[in-house]
Each structure stands twice: as structure tokens, then as C-alpha cells.
KOLLOMI-57032 format. One line per field, with one value per residue: x negated, y negated, z negated of N, C-alpha, C in turn; residue number from 1. Coordinates in steps of 0.1 Angstrom, whole numbers, plus 5000, padded with zeros to 4 digits. Last residue first. Layout:
N
n_east <- (X/...)
n_north <- (Y/...)
n_up <- (Z/...)
ca_east <- (X/...)
ca_north <- (Y/...)
ca_up <- (Z/...)
c_east <- (X/...)
c_north <- (Y/...)
c_up <- (Z/...)
num <- (NUM/...)
end
This chain:
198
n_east <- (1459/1481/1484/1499/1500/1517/1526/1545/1563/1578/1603/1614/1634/1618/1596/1608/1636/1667/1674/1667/1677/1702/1703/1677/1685/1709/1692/1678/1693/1704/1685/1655/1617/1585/1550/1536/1503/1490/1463/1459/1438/1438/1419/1414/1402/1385/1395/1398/1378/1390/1392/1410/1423/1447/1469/1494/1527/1556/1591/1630/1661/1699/1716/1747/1772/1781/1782/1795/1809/1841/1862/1870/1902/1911/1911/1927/1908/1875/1843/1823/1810/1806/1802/1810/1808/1774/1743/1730/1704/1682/1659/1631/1600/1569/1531/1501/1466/1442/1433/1401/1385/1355/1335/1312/1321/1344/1366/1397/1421/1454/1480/1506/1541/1564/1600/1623/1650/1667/1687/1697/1715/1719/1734/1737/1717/1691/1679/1694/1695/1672/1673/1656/1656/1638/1625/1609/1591/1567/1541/1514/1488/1477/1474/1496/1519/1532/1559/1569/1588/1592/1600/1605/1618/1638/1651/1646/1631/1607/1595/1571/1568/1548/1548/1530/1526/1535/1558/1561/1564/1537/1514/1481/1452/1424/1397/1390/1416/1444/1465/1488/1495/1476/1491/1518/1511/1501/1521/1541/1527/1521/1549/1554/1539/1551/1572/1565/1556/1579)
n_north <- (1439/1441/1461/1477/1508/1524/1560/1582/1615/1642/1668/1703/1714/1736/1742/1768/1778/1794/1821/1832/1813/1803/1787/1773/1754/1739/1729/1711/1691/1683/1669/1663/1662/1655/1646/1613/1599/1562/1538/1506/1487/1459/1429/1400/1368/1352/1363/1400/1424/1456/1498/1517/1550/1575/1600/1625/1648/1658/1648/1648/1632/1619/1598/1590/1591/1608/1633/1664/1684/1687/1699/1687/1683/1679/1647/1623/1603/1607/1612/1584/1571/1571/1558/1540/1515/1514/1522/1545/1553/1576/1583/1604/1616/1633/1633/1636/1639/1626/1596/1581/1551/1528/1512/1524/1562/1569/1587/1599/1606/1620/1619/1603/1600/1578/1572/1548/1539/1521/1519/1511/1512/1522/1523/1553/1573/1573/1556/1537/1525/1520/1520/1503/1500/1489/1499/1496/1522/1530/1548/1558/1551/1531/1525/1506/1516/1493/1485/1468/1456/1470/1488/1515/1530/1547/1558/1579/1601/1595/1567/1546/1518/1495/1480/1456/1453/1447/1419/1401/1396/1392/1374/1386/1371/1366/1375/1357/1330/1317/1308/1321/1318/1331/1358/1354/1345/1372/1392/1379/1384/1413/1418/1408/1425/1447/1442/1436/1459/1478)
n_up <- (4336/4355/4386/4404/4426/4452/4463/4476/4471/4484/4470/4470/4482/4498/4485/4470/4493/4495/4495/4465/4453/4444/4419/4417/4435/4428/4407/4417/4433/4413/4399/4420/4421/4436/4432/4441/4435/4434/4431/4416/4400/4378/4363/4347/4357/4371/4399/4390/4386/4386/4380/4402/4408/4413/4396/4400/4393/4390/4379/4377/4378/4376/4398/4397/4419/4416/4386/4377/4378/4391/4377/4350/4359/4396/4411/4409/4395/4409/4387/4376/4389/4428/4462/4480/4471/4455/4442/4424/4397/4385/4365/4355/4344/4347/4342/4363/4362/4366/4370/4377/4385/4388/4384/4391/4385/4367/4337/4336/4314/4306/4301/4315/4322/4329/4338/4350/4362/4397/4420/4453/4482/4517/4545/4558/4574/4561/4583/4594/4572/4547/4513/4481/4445/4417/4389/4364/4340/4317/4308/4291/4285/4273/4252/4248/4275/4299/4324/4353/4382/4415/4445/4474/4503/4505/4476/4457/4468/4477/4495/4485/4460/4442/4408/4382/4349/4328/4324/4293/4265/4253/4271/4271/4256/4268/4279/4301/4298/4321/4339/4361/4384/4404/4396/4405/4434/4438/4437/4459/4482/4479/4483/4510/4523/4518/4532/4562/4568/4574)
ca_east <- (1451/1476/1479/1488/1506/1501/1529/1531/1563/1564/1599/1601/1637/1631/1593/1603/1617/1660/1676/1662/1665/1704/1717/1681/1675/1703/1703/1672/1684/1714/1691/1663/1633/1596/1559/1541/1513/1495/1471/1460/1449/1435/1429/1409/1413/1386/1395/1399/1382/1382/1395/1398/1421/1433/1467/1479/1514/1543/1582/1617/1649/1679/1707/1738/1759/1781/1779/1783/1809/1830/1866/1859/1894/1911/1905/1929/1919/1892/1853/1829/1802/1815/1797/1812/1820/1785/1753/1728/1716/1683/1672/1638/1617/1577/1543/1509/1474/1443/1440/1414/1385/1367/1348/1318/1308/1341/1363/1385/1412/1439/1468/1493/1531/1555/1590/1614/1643/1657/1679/1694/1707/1716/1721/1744/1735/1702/1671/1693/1709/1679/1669/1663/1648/1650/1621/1624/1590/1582/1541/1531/1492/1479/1462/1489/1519/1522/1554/1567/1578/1596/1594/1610/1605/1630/1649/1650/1644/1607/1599/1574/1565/1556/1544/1541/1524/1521/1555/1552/1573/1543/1531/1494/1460/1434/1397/1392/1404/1435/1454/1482/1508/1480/1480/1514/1516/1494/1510/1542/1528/1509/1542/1561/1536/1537/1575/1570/1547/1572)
ca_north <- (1450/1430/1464/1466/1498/1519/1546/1575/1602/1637/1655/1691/1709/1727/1730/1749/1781/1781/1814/1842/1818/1804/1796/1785/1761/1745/1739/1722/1701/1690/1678/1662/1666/1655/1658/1624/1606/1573/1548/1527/1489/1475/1435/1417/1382/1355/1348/1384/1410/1448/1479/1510/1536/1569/1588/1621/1638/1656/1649/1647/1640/1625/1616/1587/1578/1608/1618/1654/1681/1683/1706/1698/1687/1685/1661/1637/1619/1603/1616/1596/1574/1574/1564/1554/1520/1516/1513/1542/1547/1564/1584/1591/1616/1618/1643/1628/1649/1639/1604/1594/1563/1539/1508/1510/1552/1572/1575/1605/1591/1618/1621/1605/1607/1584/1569/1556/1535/1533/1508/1519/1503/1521/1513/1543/1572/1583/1569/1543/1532/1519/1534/1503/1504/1482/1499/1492/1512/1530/1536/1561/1568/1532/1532/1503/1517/1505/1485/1484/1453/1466/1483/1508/1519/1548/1546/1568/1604/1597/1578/1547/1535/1497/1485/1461/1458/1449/1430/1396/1404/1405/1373/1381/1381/1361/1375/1376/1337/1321/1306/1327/1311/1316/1357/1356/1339/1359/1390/1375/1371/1410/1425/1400/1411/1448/1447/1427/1453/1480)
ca_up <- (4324/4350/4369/4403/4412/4448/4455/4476/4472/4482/4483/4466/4471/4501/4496/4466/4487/4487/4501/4483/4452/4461/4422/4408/4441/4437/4402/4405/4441/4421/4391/4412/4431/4420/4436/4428/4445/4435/4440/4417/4414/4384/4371/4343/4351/4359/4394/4400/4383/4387/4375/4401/4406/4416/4403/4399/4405/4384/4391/4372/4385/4371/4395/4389/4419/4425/4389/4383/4367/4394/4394/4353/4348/4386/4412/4416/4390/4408/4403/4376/4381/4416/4445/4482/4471/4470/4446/4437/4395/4393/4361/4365/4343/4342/4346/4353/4361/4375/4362/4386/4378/4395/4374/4399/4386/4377/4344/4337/4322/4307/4288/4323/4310/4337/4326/4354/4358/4389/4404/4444/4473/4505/4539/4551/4573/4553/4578/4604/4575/4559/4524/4496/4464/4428/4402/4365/4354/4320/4316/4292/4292/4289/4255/4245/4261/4297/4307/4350/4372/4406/4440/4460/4497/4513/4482/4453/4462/4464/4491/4494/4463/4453/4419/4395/4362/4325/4326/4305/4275/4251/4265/4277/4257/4260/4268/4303/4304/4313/4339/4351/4373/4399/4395/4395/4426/4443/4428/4444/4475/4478/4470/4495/4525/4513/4518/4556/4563/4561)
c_east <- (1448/1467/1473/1488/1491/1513/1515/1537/1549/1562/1586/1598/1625/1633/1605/1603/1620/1644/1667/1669/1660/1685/1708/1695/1675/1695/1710/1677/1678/1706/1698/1676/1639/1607/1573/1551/1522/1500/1478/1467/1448/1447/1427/1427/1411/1395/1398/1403/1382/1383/1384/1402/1412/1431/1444/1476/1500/1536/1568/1603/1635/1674/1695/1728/1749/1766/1778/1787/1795/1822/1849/1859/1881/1901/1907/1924/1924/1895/1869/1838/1812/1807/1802/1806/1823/1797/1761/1744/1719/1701/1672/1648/1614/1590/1555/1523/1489/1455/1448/1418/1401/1367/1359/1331/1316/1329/1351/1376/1402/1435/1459/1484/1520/1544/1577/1600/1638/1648/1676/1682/1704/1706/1728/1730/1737/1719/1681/1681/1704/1692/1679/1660/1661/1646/1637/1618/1608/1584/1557/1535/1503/1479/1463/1475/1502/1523/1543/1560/1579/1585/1601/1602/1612/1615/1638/1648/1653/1620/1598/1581/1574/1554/1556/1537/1534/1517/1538/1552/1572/1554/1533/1501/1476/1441/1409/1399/1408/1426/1444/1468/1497/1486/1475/1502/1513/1501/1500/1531/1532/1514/1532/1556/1541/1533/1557/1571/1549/1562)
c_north <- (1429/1433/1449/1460/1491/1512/1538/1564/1596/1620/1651/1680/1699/1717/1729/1736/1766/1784/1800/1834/1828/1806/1803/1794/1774/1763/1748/1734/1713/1700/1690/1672/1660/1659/1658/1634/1615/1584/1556/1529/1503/1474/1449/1419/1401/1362/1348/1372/1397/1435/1470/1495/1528/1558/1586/1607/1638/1647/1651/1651/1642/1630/1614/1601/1580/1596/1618/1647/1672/1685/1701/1702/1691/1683/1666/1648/1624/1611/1611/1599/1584/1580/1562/1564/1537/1521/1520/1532/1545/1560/1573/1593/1602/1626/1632/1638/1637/1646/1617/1597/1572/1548/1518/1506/1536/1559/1575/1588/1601/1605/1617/1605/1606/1585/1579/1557/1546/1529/1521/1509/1510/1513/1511/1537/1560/1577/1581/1557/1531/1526/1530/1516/1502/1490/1495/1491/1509/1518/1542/1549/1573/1547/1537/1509/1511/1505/1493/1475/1469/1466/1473/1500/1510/1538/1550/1555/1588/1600/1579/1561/1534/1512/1485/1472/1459/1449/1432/1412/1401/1406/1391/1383/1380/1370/1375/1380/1351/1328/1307/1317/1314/1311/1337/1354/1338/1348/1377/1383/1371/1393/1413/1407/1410/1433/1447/1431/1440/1470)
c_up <- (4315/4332/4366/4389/4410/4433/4451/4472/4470/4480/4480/4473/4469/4494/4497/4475/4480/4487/4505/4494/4463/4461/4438/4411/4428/4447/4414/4410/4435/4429/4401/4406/4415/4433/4428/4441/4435/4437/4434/4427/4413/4394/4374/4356/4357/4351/4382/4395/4392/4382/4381/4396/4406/4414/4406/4406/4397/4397/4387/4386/4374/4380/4386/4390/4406/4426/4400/4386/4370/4382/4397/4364/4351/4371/4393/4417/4397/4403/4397/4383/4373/4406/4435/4468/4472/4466/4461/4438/4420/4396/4369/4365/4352/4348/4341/4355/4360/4373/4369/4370/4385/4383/4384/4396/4397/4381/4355/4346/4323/4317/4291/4310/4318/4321/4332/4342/4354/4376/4398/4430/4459/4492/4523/4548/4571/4556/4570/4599/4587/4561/4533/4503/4475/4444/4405/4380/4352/4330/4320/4297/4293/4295/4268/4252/4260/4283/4305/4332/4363/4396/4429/4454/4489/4509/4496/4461/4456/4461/4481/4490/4476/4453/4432/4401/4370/4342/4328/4309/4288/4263/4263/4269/4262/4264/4263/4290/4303/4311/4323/4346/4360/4384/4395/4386/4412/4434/4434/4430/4462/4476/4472/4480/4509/4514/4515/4539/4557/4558)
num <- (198/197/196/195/194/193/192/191/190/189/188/187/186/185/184/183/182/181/180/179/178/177/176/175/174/173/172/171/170/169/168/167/166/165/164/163/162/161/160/159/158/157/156/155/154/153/152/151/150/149/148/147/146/145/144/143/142/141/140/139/138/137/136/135/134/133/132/131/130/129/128/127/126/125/124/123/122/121/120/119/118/117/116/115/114/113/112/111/110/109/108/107/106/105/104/103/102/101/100/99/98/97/96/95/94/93/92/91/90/89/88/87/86/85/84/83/82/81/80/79/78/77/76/75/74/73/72/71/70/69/68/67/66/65/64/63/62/61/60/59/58/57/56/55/54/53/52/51/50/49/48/47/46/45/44/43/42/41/40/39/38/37/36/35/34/33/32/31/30/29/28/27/26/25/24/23/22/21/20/19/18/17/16/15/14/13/12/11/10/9/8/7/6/5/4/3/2/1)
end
């Protein structure tokens, strides 16, 4: 894992180079606003990718790329996620800290392989499936932590975050098989930091 936090922390290094302007100016419109990394989550054993914030920074849509070994799910899987995240509130915190105490979001992740079908062979009956092998929604809530600072004359933030999410199969699941099924079956826990070119 520390080789994936190495290549985060070189290519905001980079970035942060490639960049030479003051606090003031304002980036390329199609300059992502932010990266991150997540560990877990239904989408990878450790994902990361550029991300969009809306203006007042309370709707952030990510293009995440993950990976999940094949000595964790069987098969060494590849997966492309893209990912929309709601957070209303800012609560701000003494030393430029602050906590958004609430967020709630969709994901719609895509998984590569011969062994995934975006729809089942005709040999199977009409409606015998009525799911994607390779394509799951999910949804998920969380909360983040943060703090803006400034490096080498650029406005920067770093967050923590954590979300609770499953997905469609595990929903529907857990609504057919309720004296079977608790939440915790169904609920994974993902950690994620994001680095914010504010």
C-alpha cells in the first residue's frame, strides 16, 4: 500500500510544481479540482482518481480507477467508478480545520474481465437474469475532516473521509432474506483522504 500513497503524494508534487501562480489566480476550468485515494468500498481494494467540486463545494463527482489483488477477491480485478458525493454542511474549526458531518452519494462502478457481462449470453432465457455482471450502483452516507492550508503560495485542503455504502444486489438482498440478513451484512466501510487544489 505504500507504494499507492508514494505515487499520490508524486503526482501532487508534480502538480503542485506544474502550477506557478499566485493565491489569487484562478485555475483552467478543466483542471480537476482534486484527487483522491480510498481504500475499500465495494470498488477496489485501493482506488484513486481526479474528482470536480461545484462552486460552494458541496457536490463533488469523482472518476476513480481501483484495483482488488487476487490474493484478496480470487481474481486481480480492475474497476472505473464514477462517483457523485452531497455534503450541505461546513462546520468550520479553529487553525483553518473544519468537519463536514454529514455526506450522502451514488456510484456507479463498471469492473473489467472476460468474466463480466454487460449483459448475460443467449443462452439464458428472457429475463432468467435481470443484472449486469460487470456494472453495480451503490449508494453510501459518511463525513469528512479537513483542513485548508498553503503551500508554496497555493491555497490547498486535505480531508479525511469515511463512508458506509453497499450496493444494488446486496439491497435487494437484504429486503428478500430480513430474518436472515442484519445491515452489517450488507454495510462495507470505506477510508479515503482527498487533496483539494482549492
Amino acid at each position: 500500500m505504500k507504494k499507492y500513497f508514494l505515487s499520490l503524494f508524486l503526482l501532487v508534487s508534480l502538480h503542485s510544481q506544474a502550477q506557478e501562480v499566485g493565491l489569487n489566480a484562478r485555475r483552467k476550468w478543466f483542471l480537476p479540482d482534486h484527487l483522491k485515494l480510498q481504500f475499500a468500498g465495494n470498488i477496489g481494494f485501493l482506488s484513486g482518481g481526479p474528482g470536480y467540486a461545484s462552486r460552494n463545494q458541496t457536490l463533488e463527482t469523482d472518476l476513480l480507477f481501483g484495483f482488488l489483488p487476487q490474493k484478496f477477491g480470487g481474481d486481480a480485478l480492475v474497476t472505473t467508478t464514477l462517483k457523485t458525493t452531497y455534503s450541505p454542511w461546513r462546520i468550520g474549526l479553529r487553525n483553518n480545520y473544519y468537519i463536514r458531518p454529514f455526506s450522502i452519494g451514488a456510484y456507479l462502478s463498471y469492473t473489467f474481465g472476460p468474466q463480466f457481462d454487460s449483459k448475460w449470453p443467449s443462452y439464458y432465457p428472457a429475463g432468467y437474469y435481470w443484472w449486469a455482471t460487470s456494472i453495480r450502483p451503490g449508494a453510501y452516507i459518511g463525513g469528512k475532516a479537513g483542513r485548508n492550508v498553503v503551500l508554496n503560495n497555493h491555497r490547498r485542503s486535505l480531508e479525511l473521509y469515511y463512508e458506509l455504502g453497499t450496493y444494488d444486489l446486496l439491497m435487494i438482498s437484504y429486503i428478500q432474506n430480513k430474518g436472515f440478513l442484519k445491515l452489517h451484512d450488507i454495510v462495507s466501510l470505506s477510508i479515503g483522504v482527498k487533496y483539494g487544489f482549492d
